[in-house]
Structures are given as structure tokens and as C-alpha cells.
C-alpha positions in Angstrom: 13.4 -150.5 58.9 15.4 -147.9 57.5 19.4 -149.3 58.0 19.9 -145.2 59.2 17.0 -145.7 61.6 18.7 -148.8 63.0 22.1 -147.0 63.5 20.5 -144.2 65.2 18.9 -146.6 67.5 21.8 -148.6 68.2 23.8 -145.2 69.1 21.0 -143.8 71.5 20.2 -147.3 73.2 24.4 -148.2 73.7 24.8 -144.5 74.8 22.2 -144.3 77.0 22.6 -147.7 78.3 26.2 -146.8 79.2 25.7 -143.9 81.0 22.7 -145.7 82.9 24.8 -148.8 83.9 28.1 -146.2 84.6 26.1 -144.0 86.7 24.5 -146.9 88.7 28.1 -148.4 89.2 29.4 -144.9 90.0 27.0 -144.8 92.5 26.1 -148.4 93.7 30.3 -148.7 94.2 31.6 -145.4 95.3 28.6 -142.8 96.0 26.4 -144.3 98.5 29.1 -146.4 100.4 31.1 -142.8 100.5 28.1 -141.0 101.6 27.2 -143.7 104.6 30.7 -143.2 105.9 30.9 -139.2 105.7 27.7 -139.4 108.6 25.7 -136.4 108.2 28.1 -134.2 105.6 26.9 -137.5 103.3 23.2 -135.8 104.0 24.4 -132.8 102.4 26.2 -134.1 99.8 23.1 -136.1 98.4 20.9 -133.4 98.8 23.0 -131.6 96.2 23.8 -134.3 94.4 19.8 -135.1 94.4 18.2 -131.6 94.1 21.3 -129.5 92.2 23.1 -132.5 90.2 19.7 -133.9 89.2 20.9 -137.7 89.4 17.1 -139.2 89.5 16.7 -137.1 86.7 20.0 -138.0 85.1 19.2 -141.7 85.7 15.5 -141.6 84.6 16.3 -139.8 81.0 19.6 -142.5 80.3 17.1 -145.6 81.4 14.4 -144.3 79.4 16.2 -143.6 76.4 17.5 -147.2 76.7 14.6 -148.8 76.9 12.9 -146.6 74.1 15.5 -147.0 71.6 15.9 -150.9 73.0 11.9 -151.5 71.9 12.2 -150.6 68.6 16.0 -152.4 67.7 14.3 -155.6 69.2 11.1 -155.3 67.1 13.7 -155.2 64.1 16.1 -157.7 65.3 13.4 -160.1 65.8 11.8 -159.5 62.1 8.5 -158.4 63.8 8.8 -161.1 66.5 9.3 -164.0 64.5 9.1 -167.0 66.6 11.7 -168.7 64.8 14.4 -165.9 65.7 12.8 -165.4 69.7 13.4 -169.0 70.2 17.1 -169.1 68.8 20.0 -168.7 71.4 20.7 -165.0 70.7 16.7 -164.0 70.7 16.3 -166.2 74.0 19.2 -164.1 75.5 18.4 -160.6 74.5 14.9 -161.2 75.5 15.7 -162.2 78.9 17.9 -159.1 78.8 15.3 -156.8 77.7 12.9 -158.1 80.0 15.3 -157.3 83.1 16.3 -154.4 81.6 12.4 -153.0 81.5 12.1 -154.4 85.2 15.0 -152.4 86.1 13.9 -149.5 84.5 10.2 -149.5 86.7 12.2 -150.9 89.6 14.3 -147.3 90.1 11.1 -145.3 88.6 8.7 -146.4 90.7 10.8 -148.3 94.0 13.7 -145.7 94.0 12.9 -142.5 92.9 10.2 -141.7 95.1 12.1 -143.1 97.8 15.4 -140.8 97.3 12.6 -137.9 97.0 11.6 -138.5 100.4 15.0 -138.6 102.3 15.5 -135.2 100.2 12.4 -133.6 101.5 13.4 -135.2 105.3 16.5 -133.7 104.7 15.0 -130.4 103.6 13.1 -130.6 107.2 15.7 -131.3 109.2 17.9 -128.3 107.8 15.4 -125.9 107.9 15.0 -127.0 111.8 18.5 -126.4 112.4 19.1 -129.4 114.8 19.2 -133.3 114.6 16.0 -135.0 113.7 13.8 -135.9 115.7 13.2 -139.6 117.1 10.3 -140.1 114.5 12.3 -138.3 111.3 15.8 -140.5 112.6 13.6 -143.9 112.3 12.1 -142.8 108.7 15.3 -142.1 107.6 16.8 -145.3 109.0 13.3 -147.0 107.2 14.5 -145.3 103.9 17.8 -146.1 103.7 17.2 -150.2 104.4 14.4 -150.2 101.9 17.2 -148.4 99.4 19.5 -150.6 100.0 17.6 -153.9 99.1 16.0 -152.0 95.9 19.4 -150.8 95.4 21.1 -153.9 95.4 18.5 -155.3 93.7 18.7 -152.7 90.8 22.1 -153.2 90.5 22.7 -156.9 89.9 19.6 -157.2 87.6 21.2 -154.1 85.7 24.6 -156.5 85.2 22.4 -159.4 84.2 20.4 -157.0 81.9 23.9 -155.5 80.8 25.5 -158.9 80.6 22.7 -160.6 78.4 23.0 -157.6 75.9 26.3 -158.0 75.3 26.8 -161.6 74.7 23.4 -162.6 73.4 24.7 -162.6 69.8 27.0 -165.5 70.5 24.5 -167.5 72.0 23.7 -170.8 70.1 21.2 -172.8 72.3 
């Protein structure tokens, strides 16, 4: 592979894979715990921050980058997916982090984002209402937000472990 190809890989995957892992911190550490203790401003705030700040979008074009740039360096790393070089420490470790990274990656496509689209559209409902929710709109949200917070939580460590792997898995001699 072109050495120019590689470098342009390598920029677009760390790039993208930084903003992925910042903006899931951002929000896994500050965001959502901020928005669960504003009440129901924190419903307003995510329906801007979902429909006007775009951050499923945001979060779906910096993991897919990643893992489309990530495909492509590991193909090359690998030399073609030599056995040799998969079974060696670092190829053991950056598989293990590409594989959690591509789970992650499905995990907030298909587990989150239709989620978060949901509480928008309840959201949506309830404003255009102009009153509380009702009993049956209350318990979906309630539903929602549990489910988010296991994927959520879910998404988040596997992310490190993803994040984690990549980083070291050059030094690993197993």
C-alpha cells in the first residue's frame, strides 16, 4: 500500500477516533449526568443538542470514519492477514481492539441511535401538548432512559477497552 495512503489512513482513523472517544466521554461524564440533574430543562437541552447540534450524527460520521479508515490500516498492518503477524502480541491486541471497536460502533448505531430518536420524537409530543406527559409517555420515557443507560455504559467501557488496546498493542510481546 502506498506509504501516502497509509498516512492518510492513520490521520483520518486517530482523528476520528479522538473525536468519537472525546465526544462519548464528553457526554458519558458530563452531558447526560448534567442533563438527569437539570429535570425537565435537561429535556430541552437534549432536544437541541439531538435535533440542532446533530450529536447522533456527529457520533455516527467520527465512528464510521474510524472504523473505515481502521479496516484498511489493519489489512496493511497485518500484511494481508498473515497469520504469523495476527498471532503475535501486537496483532492479538489490536485485533481484540478492532473487534470491540466494530462492536461499539453497531452497538450506538443500531442500540442507541434509534433509542435517543425516540425520546426526541416523545419529547417533540410532549411540547407540542404543552403540559407534562402523560402516564403512558412518563413510563416510555423512564423505559428509554434505563435501556440508555446500560447500552450507554456498555458503549463506554468497551470504547476504553477498544481505545486502550489501540494504543498499547504495539508493545505487546505475548
Amino acid at each position: 500500500m502506498n506509504i501516502y495512503l497509509v498516512m492518510l489512513l492513520r490521520i483520518v482513523h486517530i482523528l476520528a477516533g479522538s473525536l468519537w472517544v472525546g465526544g462519548a466521554v464528553a457526554y458519558f461524564g458530563f452531558v447526560g449526568p448534567s442533563v438527569k440533574a437539570s429535570g425537565p430543562a435537561g429535556g430541552h437541552f437534549m432536544q437541541n443538542f439531538i435535533e440542532r447540534r446533530k450529536y447522533p450524527i456527529y457520533m455516527t460520521i467520527a465512528s464510521a470514519l474510524t472504523v473505515l479508515a481502521g479496516v484498511p490500516l489493519y489489512l496493511f498492518a497485518s500484511g494481508g492477514l498473515q497469520l504469523s503477524w495476527i498471532t503475535s502480541g501486537p496483532g492479538v491486541v489490536f485485533s481484540i481492539g478492532s473487534v470491540v471497536a466494530i462492536v461499539v460502533f453497531f452497538l450506538g448505531t443500531l442500540m442507541i441511535a434509534p433509542r435517543a430518536q425516540r425520546m426526541g420524537a416523545l419529547g417533540k409530543e410532549i411540547g407540542m401538548a404543552g403540559g407534562p406527559p402523560s402516564p403512558a409517555q412518563a413510563a416510555e420515557l423512564q423505559q428509554l432512559d434505563r435501556e440508555m443507560a446500560r447500552i450507554e455504559l456498555a458503549d463506554f467501557v468497551l470504547l476504553m477497552i477498544a481505545t486502550l488496546t489501540m494504543a498499547t498493542a504495539r508493545y505487546w510481546f505475548i
